[in-house]
N, C-alpha and C positions, 0 to 999 in steps of 0.2 A: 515551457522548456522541459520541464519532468513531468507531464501528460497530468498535470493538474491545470483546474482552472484558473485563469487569469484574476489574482488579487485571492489567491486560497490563504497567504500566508502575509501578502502584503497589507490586505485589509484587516486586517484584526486589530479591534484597537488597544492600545496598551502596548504594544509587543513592540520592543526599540529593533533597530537593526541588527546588531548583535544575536537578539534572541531571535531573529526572522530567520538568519542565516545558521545557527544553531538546529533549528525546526526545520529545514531544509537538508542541512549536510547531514541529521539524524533521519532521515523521513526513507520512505521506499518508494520509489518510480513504482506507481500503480502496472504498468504493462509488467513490469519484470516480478513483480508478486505474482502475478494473472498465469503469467510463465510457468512460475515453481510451483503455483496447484497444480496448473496441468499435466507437468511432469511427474510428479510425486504424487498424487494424488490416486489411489485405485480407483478405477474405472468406479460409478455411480451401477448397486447392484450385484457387485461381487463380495459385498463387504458379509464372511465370516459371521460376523458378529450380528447379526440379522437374520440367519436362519435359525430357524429353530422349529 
């Protein structure tokens, strides 16, 4: 459902419900990180700090 693998969070052993859901409602939708690189992210190449 949030573009992770099936049992990322529910297979771990140890981890009660609570803490599943906790590790979820903290966690980042891998696609919408993927997003804010590409948004934010200077083009690969222009980076300043590399020439010299």
């Amino acid at each position: 459902m949030q573009g992770l693998p099936p049992g990322w969070v529910t297979d771990t052993s140890g981890l009660g419900r609570p803490a599943q859901l906790t590790a979820l409602g903290n966690g980042v939708v891998p696609q919408q990180a993927a997003r804010a690189v590409e948004r934010l992210a200077p083009p690969l190449g222009h980076c300043a700090h590399g020439a010299g």
